[in-house]
C-alpha positions as CSV (number, residue, x, y, z in Angstrom):
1,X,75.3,90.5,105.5
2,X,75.6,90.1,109.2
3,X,77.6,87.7,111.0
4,X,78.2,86.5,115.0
5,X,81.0,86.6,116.3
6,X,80.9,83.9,119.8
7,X,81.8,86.1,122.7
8,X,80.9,89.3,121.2
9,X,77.5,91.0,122.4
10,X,77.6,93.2,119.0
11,X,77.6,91.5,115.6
12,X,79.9,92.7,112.8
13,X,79.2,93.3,109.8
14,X,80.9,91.8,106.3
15,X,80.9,93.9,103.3
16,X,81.1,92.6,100.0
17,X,81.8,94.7,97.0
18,X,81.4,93.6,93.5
19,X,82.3,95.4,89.8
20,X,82.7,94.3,86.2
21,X,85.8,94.7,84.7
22,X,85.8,96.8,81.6
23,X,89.7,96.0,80.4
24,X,90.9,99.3,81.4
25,X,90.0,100.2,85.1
26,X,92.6,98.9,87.6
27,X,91.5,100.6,90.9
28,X,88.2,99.6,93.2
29,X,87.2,101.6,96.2
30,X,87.0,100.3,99.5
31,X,86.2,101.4,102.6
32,X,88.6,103.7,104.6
33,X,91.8,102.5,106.2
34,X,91.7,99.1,105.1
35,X,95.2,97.3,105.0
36,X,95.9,94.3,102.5
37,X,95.4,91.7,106.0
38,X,91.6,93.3,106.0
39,X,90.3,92.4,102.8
40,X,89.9,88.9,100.3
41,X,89.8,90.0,96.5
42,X,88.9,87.2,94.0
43,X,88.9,87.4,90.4
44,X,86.1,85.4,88.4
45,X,86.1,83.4,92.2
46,X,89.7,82.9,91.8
47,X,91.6,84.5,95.5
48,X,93.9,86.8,94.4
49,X,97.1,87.0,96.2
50,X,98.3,90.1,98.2
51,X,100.7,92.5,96.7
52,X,101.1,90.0,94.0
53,X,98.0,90.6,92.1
54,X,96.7,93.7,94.0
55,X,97.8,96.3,96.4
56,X,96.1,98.8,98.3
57,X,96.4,102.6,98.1
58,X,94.7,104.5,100.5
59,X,90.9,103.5,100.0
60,X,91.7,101.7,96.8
61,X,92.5,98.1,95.5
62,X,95.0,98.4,92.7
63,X,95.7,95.8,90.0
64,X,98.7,96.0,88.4
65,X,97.4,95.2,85.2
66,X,93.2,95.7,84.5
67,X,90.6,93.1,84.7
68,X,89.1,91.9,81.5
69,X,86.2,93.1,80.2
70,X,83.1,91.2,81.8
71,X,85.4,89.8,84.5
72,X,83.5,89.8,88.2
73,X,85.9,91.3,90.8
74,X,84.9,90.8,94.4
75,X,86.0,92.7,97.2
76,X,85.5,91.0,100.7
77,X,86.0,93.4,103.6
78,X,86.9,91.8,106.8
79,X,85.9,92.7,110.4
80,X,88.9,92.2,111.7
């Protein structure tokens, strides 16, 4: 997805990543040098609070405990 930005002549891109939880994974990947202020996580559509629920390590998101199995984890990827 591709989004506008008013004032810029380039538009910036928004990447959304999605997995399944399978009750036992507790890192994602991301992209690269991503910081916790960079990125929205939701569980099931729930937001999921920074360093509360998740952390990120190196070009991971880290639960601290896994996702059930089936639950939809989304990974939002800010431009900014």
């Amino acid at each position: 997805m591709v989004r506008y930005i008013p004032d810029r002549l380039k538009p910036t891109e928004v990447k959304t990543r999605t997995f399944t939880g399978d009750g036992s994974t507790t890192t994602f990947a991301i992209s690269n040098s991503l910081s916790t202020n960079k990125i929205l996580v939701s569980l099931n559509g729930l937001l999921q609070r920074q360093t509360t629920n998740y952390t990120v390590v190196g070009s991971n998101v880290q639960f601290g405990s896994a996702p059930e199995f089936s639950d939809t984890i989304t990974i939002i990827e800010l431009p900014i």
